[in-house]
C-alpha positions in Angstrom: 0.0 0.0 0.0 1.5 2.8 -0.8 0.9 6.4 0.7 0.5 9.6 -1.8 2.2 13.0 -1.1 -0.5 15.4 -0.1 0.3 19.1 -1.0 -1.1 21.5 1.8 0.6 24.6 0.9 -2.1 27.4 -0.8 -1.5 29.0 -3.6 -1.5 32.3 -4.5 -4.6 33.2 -5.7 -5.3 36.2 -8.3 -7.2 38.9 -7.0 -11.5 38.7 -7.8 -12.7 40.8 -9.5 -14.1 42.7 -6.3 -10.5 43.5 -5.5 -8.8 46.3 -5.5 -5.5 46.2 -6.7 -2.8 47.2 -3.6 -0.1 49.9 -4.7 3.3 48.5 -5.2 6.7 50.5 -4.7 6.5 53.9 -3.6 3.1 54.3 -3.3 2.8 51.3 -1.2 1.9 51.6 2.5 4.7 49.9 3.9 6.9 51.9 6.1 9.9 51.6 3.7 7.4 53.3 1.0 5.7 56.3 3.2 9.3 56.9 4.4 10.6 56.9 0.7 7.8 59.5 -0.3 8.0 61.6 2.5 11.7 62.3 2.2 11.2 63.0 -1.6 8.3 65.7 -0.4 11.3 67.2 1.8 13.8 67.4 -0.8 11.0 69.1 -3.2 10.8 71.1 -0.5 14.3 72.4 -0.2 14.1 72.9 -4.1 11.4 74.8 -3.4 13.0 77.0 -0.9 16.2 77.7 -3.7 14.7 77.5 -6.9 12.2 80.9 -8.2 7.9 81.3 -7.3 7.6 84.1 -10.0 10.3 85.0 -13.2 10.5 88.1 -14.6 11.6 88.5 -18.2 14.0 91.5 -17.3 15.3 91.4 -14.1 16.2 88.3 -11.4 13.5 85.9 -10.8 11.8 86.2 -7.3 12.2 83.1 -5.1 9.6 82.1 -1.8 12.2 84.5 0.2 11.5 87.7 -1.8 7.5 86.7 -1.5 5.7 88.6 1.2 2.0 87.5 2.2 -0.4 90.6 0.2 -3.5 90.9 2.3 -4.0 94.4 2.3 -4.1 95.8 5.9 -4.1 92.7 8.2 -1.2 93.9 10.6 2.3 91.9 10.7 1.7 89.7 7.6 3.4 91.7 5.2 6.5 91.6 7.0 6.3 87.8 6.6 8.0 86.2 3.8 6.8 82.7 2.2 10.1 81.3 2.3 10.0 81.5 6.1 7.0 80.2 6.7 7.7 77.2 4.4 11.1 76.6 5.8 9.7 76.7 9.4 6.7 74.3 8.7 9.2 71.9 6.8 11.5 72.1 10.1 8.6 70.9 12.4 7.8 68.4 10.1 11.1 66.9 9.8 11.5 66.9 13.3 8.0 65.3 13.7 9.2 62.6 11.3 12.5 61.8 12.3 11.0 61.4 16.3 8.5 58.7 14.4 11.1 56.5 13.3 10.5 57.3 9.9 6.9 57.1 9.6 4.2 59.5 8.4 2.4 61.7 11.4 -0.2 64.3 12.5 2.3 67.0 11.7 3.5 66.0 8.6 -0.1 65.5 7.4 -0.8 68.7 8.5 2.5 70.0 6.8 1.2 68.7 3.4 -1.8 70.5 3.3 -0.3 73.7 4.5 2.3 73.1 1.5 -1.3 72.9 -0.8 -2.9 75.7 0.4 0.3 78.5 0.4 0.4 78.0 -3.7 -3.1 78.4 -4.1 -2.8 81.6 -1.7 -0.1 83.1 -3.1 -1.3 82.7 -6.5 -5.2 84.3 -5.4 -3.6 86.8 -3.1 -1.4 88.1 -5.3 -3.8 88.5 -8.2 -6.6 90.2 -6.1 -4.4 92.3 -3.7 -1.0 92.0 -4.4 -0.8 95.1 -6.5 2.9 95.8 -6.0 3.6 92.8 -7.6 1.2 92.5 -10.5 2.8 96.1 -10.9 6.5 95.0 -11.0 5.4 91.7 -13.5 3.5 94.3 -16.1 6.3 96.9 -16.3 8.7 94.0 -16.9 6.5 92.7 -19.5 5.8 95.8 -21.3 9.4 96.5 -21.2 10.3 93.1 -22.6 7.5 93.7 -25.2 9.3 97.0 -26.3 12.1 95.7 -27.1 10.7 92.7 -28.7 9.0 95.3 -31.3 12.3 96.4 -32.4 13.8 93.1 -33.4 12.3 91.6 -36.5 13.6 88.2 -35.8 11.7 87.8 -32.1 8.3 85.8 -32.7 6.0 88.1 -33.2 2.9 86.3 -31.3 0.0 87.8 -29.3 -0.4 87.1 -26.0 -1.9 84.2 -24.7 -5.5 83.9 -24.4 -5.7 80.8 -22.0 -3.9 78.4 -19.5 -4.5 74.6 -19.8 -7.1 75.5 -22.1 -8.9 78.0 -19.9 -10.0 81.5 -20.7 -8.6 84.1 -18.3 -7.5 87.9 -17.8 -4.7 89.6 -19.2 -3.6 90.3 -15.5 -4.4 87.2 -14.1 -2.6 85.0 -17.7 0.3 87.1 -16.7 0.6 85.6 -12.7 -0.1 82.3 -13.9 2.4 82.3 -16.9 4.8 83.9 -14.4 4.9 80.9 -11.9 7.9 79.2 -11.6 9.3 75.4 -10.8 9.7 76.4 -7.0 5.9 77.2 -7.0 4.8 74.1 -7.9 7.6 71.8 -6.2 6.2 73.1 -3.3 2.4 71.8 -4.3 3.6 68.7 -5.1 5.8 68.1 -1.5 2.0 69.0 -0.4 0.2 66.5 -2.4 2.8 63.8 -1.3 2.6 64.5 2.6 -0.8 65.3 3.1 -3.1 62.5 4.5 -6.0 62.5 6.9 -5.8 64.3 10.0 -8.4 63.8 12.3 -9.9 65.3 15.1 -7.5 67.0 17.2 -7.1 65.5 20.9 -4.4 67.2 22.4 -4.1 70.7 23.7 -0.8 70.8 21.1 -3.4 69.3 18.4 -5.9 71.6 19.5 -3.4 74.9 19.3 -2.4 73.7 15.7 -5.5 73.7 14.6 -6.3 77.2 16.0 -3.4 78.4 14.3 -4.7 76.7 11.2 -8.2 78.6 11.6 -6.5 82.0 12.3 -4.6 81.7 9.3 -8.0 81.3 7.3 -9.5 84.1 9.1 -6.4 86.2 7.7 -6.9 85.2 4.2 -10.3 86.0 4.0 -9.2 89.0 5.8 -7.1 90.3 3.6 -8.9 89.7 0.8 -12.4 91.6 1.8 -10.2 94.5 2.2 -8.5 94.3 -1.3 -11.8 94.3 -2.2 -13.0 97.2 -0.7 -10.0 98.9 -1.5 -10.8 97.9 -5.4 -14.0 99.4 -4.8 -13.0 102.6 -2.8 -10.6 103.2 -5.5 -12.9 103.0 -8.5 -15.1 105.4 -6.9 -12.4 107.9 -6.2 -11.5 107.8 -10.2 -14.9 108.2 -10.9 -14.9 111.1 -8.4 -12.2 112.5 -10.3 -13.4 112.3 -13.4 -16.5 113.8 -12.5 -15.3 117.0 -11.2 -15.2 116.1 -7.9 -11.8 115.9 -6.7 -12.1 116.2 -2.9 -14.4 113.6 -2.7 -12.3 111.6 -4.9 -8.8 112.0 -2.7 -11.2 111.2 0.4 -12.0 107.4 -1.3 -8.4 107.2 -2.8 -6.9 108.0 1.3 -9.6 105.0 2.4 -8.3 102.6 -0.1 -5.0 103.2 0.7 -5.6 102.7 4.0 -7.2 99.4 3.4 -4.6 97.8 1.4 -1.6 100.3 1.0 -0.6 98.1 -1.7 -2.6 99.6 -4.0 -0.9 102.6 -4.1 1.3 100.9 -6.8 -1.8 101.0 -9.2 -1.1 103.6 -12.4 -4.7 104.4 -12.1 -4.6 105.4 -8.6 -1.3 107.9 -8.8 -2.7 109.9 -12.0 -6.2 110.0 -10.1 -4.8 111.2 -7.4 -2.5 113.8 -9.1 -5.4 114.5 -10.9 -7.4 115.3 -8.0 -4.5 117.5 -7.0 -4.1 119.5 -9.6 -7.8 120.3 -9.6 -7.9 121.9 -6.2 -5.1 124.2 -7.3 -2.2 122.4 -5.8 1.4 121.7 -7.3 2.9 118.3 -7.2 4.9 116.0 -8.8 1.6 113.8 -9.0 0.1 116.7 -10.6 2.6 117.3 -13.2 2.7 113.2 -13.5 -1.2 113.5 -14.4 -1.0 116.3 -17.0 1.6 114.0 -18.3 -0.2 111.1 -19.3 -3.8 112.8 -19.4 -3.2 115.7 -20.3 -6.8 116.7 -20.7 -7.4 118.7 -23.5 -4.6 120.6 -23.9 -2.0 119.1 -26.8 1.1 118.8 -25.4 4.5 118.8 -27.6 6.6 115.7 -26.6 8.9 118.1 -25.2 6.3 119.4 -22.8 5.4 115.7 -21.6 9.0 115.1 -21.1 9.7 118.1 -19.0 6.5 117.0 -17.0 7.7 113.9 -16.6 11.2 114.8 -15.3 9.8 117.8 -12.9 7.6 114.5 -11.6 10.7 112.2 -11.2 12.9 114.9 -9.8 10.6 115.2 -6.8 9.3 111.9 -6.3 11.9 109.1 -4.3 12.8 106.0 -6.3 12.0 103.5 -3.6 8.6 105.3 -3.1 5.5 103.5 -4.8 4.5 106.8 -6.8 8.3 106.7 -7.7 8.0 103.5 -9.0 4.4 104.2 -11.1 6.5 107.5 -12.9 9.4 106.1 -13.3 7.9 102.8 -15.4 5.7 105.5 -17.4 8.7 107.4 -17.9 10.6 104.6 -19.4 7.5 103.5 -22.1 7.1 107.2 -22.9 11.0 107.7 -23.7 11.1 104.4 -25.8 8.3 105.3 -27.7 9.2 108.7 -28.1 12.8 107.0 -29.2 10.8 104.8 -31.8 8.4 107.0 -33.3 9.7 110.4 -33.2 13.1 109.2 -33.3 14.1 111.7 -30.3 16.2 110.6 -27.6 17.4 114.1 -26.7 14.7 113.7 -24.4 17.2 112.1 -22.1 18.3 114.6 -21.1 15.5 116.2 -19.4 15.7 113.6 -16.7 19.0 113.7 -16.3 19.7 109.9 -17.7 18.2 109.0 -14.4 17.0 105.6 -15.9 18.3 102.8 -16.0 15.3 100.7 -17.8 16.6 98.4 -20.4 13.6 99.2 -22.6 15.1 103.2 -22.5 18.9 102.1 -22.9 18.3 99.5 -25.6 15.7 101.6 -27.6 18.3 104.6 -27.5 20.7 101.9 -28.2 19.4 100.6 -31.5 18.3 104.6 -32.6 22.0 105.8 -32.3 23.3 102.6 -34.2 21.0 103.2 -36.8 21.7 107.0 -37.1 25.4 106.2 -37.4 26.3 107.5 -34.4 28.0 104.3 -33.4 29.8 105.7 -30.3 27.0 106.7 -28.5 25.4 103.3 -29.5 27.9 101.2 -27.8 27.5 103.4 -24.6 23.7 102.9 -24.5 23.7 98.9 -25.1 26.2 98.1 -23.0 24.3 99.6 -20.0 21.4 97.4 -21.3 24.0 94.4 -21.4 24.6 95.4 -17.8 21.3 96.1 -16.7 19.5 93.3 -17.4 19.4 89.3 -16.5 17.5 88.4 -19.1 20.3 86.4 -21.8 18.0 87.1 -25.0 17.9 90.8 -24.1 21.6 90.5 -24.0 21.9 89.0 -27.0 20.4 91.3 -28.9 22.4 94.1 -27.3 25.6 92.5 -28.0 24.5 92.0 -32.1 24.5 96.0 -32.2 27.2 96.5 -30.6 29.7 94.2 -32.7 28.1 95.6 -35.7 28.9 99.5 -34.3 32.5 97.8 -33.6 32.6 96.6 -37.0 31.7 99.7 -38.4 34.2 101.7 -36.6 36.3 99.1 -38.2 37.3 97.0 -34.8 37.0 93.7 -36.6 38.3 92.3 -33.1 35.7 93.5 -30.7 33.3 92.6 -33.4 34.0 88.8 -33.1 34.5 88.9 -29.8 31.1 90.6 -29.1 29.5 88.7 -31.2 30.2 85.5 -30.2 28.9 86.6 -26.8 25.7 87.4 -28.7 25.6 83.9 -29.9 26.6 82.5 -26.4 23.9 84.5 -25.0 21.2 83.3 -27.4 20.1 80.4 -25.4 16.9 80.1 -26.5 18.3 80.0 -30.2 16.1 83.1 -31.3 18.1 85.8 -32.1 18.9 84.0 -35.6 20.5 87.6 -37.1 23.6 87.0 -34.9 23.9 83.3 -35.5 23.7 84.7 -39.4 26.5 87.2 -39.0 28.8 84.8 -36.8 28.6 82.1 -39.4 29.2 84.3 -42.5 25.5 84.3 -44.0 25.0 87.2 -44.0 26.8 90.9 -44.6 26.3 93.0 -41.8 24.2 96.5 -42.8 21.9 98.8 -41.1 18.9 96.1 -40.5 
């Protein structure tokens, strides 16, 4: 009689199809994987913290530590920068994780959604109150679009009309094609380390998540009072327009007052100067406003300019009026520069500019007026004015071919191989020409 082997093990059975499939690497739940994609979230983190929120096509991109929180008058908040509140909230969170043993916890859930909700509130703050900054991305991108005009071989496309296929503003396309790879390393640490959080049971819990709510609270905050600002402010201008110009500095003071941001809007400043100059009084908002609305009267391009540098004269630099001038300043001398062909009208503010939009329009006149000294002075201050390579580029082109005309065939190579070195997004094709011997240098 023999006895038959009986096989007890199970086999692995495939899942029914009730099943869910589990997640396998990474995405697992194992320890190994949460600890895995929590440290990832950290190190997007960091390259959050170093890398820029918002470019600008002119000057140096702004990282999380140039960002201040814009909610109009809500005490404190403006002092505080987004890099520090993401580096502080990382800290704790790291500290959390590391005391776990490596494993996911109430803080660094909490961390996460913090990390989703700073994006979101930078990107709806900024739109709706942050004024100063939607001011310093427009005059960057109406310089940049100045000196796009004058170069035939820049691509001469509109503006976008929509992001991932949506329909939006001008204003609010130019914040949201302005975001940068920190801005969204930081939403994806967030999407990595949130998780459920529960109800909080500790008096630490309990304190976290009253910080949580006050932070709301703030938001919100802020943003009722950009929006009574908006509205004080459009009523002013209407004011002003009107013929009532008391009534209309009374509403401009209130929304001032209720998001002094605001007071970087071009609308506000000539409103304002316009109110002035109604009641009789002389300012450099005043001569600002007859500037750019000059109401009737037909001023010579000479007058405008002499308005404009009486304005600038008066008004501080660092000075949010100061700022407002001084970017109409710079697209009323490069147009004047291109048009009228008349950039003696440096002179009546005292080459206080240092726009690259002024120096390169200037620039390009002079080289193609022959006066190929003067040329080489003007672009090089754009060259060293600006971050922005392709603006370079183009600078460096007209000045090898003033070198070349003044018959310095070595500065001209030299200068115009830093033109093609600069070109790194391969568009300025007229230097690439010249440098490879296509084509034979002339006035373009």
């Amino acid at each position: 009689m023999s006895l038959s082997t009986v096989d007890l093990s199970v086999a692995a059975r495939p899942p029914s199809s009730g099943e869910e499939p589990r997640p396998i690497g990474i995405l697992a739940n194992t320890r190994t994987a949460v600890a895995v994609r929590t440290t990832l979230a950290f190190l997007l983190t960091a390259a959050a913290l170093v890398l820029p929120w918002l470019g600008l096509t002119l000057s140096p991109s702004l990282s999380a530590w140039h960002l201040t929180f814009s909610l109009g008058a809500v005490p404190l908040v403006h002092h505080l920068s987004y890099g520090v509140v993401v580096a502080a909230l990382g800290l704790g969170a790291v500290v959390s994780f590391v005391r776990a043993g490596g494993r996911a916890t109430r803080v660094t859930r909490t961390v996460g959604w913090a990390y989703i909700a700073l994006p979101v509130i930078f990107a709806v703050t900024t739109r709706l109150v942050g004024t100063a900054t939607m001011f310093a991305l427009q005059s960057d991108n109406g310089q940049a679009q100045i000196i796009n005009s004058q170069f035939l071989t820049n691509s001469a496309l509109g503006a976008p009309q929509q992001f991932l296929g949506v329909n939006f503003d001008a204003r609010t396309l130019l914040l949201l094609y302005g975001l940068r790879l920190g801005w969204y390393l930081l939403l994806a640490a967030g999407i990595i380390l949130a998780g459920r959080v529960g109800r909080p049971s500790t008096p630490l819990q309990w304190t976290t998540a009253g910080t949580a709510g006050l932070a709301v609270v703030a938001v919100l905050a802020g943003l009722g009072l950009g929006a009574l600002a908006q509205s004080d402010l459009d009523g002013g201008v209407q004011a002003v327009a009107t013929g009532r110009p008391a009534v209309g500095q009374a509403l401009i003071g209130s929304a001032l007052r209720l998001n002094p941001q605001i007071a970087y809007d071009p609308l506000l400043e000539q409103a304002l100067g316009q109110s002035q100059a109604d009641q009789g009084h002389q300012s450099a908002l005043a001569d600002y406003a007859e500037a750019v609305r000059p109401a009737g009267k037909d001023l010579t391009l000479l007058e405008e300019g002499q308005l404009f540098g009486d304005a600038v004269a008066a008004l501080p630099a660092g000075s949010p009026a100061g700022a407002v001038v001084r970017a109409d300043l710079a697209t009323f001398l490069a147009d004047a520069t291109i048009t009228s062909k008349n950039p003696d009208l440096l002179t009546l503010v005292n080459e206080q500019l240092t726009a690259p939009a002024v120096t390169f329009s200037v620039g390009h006149y002079f080289y193609e007026a022959g006066a190929e000294s003067r040329a080489i002075s003007m672009l090089e201050r754009t060259n060293n004015d600006t971050a922005n390579s392709e603006v370079r580029s183009l600078a460096l082109t007209y000045i090898a071919l003033a070198w070349l005309r003044l018959g310095d065939e070595g500065r001209f190579r030299s200068n115009i191989v830093a033109a093609v070195a600069a070109d790194r997004l391969n568009e300025n094709v007229y230097a690439r020409e010249i440098a490879a011997g296509l084509y034979v240098p002339g006035t373009p």
